[in-house]
N, C-alpha and C positions, 0 to 999 in steps of 0.2 A: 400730850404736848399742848401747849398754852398758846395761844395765837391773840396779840390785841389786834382789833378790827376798827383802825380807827374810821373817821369822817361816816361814823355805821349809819345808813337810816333805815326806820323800819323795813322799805323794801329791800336792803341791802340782807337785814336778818332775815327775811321770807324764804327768798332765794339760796340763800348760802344755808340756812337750817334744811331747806326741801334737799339739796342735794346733797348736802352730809348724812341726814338720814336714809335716803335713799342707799348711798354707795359708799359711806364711810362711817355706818354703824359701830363698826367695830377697831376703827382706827387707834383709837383713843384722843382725837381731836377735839380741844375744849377751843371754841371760838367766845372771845370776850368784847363784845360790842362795845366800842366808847364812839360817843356820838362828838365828842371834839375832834376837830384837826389835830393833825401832830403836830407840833409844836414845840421852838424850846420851853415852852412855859406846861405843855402837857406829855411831852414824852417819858415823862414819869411814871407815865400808866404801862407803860411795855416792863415795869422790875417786874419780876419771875414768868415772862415769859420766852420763847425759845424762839417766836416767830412775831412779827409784824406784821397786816395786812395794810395797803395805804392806797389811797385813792388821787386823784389827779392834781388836786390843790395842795395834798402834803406837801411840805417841801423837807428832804430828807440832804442838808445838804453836810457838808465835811463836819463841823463841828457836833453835831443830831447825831451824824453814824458813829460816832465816836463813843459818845454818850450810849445811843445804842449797846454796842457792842462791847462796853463797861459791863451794863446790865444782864449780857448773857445772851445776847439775840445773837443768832445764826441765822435766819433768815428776812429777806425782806420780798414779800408778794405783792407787787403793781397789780391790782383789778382794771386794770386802761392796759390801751396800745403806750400814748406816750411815755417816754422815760426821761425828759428832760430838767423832769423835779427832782432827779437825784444825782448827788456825785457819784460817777459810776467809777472812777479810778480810786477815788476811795473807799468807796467800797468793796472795790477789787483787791486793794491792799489789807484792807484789815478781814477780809477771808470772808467775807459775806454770799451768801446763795442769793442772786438778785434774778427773778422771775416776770414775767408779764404776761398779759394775753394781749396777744400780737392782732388779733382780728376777733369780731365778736358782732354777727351779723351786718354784717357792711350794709346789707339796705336798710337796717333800721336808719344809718344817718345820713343815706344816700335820701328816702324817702322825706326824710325829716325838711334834709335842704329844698328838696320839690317843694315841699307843704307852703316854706318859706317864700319862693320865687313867685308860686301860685298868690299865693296871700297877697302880697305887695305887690305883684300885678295888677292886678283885679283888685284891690283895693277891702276885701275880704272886710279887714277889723275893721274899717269904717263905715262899710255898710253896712255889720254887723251893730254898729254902738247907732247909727241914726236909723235905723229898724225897730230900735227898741225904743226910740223916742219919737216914733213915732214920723221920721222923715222917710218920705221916699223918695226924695228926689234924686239924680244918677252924676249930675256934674260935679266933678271933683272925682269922678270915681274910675273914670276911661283907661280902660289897659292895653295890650297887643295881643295878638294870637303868637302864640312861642312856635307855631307851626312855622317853617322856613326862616327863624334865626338863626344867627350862630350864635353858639355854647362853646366857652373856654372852658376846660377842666384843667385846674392849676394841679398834679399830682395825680398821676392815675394808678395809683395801688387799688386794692381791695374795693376800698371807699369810692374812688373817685372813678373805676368802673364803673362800677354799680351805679353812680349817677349818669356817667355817660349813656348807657342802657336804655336807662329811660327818658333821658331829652331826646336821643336819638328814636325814641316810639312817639315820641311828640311829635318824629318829622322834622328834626332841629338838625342843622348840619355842627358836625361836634369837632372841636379843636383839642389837643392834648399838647400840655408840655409836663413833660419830668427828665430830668438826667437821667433815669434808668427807665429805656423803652419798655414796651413788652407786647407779645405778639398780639395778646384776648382786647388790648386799646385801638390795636391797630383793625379789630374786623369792625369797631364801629363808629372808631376818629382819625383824625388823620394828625400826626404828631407836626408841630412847626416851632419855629424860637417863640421865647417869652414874647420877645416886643412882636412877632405878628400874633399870636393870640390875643394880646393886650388892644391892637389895633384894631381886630375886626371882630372879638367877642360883644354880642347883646348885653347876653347875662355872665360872668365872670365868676364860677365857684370854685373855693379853695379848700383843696385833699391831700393839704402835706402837710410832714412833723414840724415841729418846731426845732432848729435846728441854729447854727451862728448864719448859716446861707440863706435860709428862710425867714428869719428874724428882720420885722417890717420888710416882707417882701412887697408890702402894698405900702409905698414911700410917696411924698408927694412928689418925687420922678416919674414914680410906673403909671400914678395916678395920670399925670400930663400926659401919658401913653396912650392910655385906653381909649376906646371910640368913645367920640360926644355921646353922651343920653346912657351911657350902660348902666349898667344893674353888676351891684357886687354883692354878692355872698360868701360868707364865711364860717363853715361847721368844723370848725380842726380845731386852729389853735388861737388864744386871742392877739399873739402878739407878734402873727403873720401879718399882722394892721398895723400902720402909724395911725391910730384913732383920729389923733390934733388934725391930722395932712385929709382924713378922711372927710370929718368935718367941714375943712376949707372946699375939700371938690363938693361937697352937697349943697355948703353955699354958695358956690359957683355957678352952680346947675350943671359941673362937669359930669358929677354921678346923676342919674337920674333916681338911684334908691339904694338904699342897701338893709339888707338882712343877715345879723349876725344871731349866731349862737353859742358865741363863744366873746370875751372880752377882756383885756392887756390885764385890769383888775380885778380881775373875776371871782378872785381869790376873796375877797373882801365883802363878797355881794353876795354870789349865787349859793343852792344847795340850802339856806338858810334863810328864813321869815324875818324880814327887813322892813316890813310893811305899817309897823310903828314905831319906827325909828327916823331920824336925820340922816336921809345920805348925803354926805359930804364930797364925792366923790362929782368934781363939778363938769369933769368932760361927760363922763357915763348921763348925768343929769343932762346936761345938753344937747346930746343924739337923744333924749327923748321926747324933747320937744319938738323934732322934724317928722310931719305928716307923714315922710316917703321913705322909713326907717321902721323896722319891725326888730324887737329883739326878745329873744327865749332867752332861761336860764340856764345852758348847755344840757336839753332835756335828747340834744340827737339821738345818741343812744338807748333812751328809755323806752324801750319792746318789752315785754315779756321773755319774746326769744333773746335778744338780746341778752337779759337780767339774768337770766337761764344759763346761757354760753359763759357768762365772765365768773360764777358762780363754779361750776361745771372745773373751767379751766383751773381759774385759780387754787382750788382742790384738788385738783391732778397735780399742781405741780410742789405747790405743798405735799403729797404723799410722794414725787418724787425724792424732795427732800428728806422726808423722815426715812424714808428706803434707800436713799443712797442709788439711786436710777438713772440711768440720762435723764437731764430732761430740755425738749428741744426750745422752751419756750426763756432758756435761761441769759440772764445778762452778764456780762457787757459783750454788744454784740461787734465783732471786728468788722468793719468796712472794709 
């Protein structure tokens, strides 16, 4: 069976060749690495294949599955939790196997956001560039002890545990909001409404899908919410942000920093070397200019384990498919 592998990069091949030869030797699974996004301009690459693998910036949406499913594909494998880059009713309709891995070491992007918070605290990358030029001097650089703040955790599934865990080993009193409670949040935050988490969170990190409920859940309303001086974080989705609204509270000095890893445009930027070219892209260009803004290229998940896990998964559920098996990890999932 023929699988294109798009948005492939070589650790994407490392990973998913270790664990085909490992445990699906004898499958008959040919994995075809294309390093482009899907695309209507590249979904061409899927004629004679049976399956599709597709990454977070695909966008797979009605007219694509169409096309697809012209070509012969029966399946389509998400290597991500989210699924918001696909039409799922359409895909439902025209008899598609749609797959994900739903979880795939929650600390790696649990850790990743600490690394963030830390950094921009402390002031880390500017100490780090005037060390190397040879400044030692410390003003500019003053941060807080995260011991006895409070921590908003906007989403507490998997992920946004796993960071509660550890603000809460920092000594941070932890806040949680999600429509769906659950007990593992409650032995180490204490669940409240949005607007009091908004009110009395320091630092602000956000652990939900992207969804029409969540879509600019950080609006320049919530924004007017939040305590003077916080700190937002953002490793999920990029367009749990109103970017523009974010902007006005950092010129305002209503936000005191923020750390993303994730961005509205992201699609256009990250994953790919940009680094001699024109980005035109003039809000992105503009958070880069604020001292009190750090931004990754959605690397949260990039572990080992991690790379491991979504490798792993996504071939279980591919041999689901070729087998005809449950498989638990399949879409569209009913709320």
């Amino acid at each position: 069976m023929k699988v294109a592998v798009f948005s492939a990069q070589p650790y994407d091949q490392r990973f998913f060749d270790e664990v085909l030869q490992r445990e699906y030797a004898s499958s008959g699974f040919e994995l075809i690495y294309q390093k482009a996004a899907l695309t209507d301009k590249t979904v061409s690459l899927a004629q004679g294949c049976t399956a599709i693998c597709a990454f977070v910036n695909d966008q797979l949406d009605a007219a694509l599955l169409e096309q697809l499913a012209d070509y012969g594909v029966r399946a389509i494998l998400l290597r991500c939790a989210g699924f918001n880059n696909i039409d799922l009713p359409v895909a439902e309709r025209l008899g598609l196997f749609v797959a994900r891995v739903p979880a795939y070491s929650p600390e790696a992007v649990a850790e990743h956001a600490i690394a963030l918070v830390m950094t921009l605290n402390r002031n880390i990358h500017r100490a780090y560039n005037r060390v190397r030029e040879g400044n030692f001097m410390l003003d500019g650089l003053l941060g807080f002890n995260l011991h006895g703040k409070t921590v908003g955790i906007v989403g507490t599934g998997k992920i946004g545990l796993a960071t509660a865990r550890i603000f809460k080993g920092f000594g941070c009193r932890v806040l949680g909001y999600d429509p769906y409670q659950t007990a593992d949040f409650s032995t180490v935050g204490e669940y409240v409404p949005l607007d009091t988490l908004l009110a009395e969170a320091d630092v602000v990190s956000l652990h939900c899908p992207l969804t029409e409920a969540t879509r600019h859940l950080i609006n320049a309303d919530s924004l007017a919410r939040m305590k003077l001086g916080a700190m937002l974080v953002n490793t999920s989705r990029g367009m749990l942000i109103d970017t523009k609204a974010v902007i006005g509270a950092l010129k305002s000095r209503r936000l005191r920093a923020l750390a993303i890893d994730v961005y509205e445009q992201e699609s256009q930027l990250f994953f790919q070397d940009r680094s001699s070219d024109l980005i035109d892209d003039e809000v992105f260009l503009r958070l880069t200019t604020f001292p009190n803004v750090i931004i990754t290229g959605h690397q949260g998940f990039f572990t080992i384990e991690a790379l491991r896990e979504i490798a792993e998964v996504t071939l279980h559920n591919l041999d689901c498919f070729a087998n005809d098996r449950a498989c638990g990890n399949i879409l569209p999932i009913k709320a």
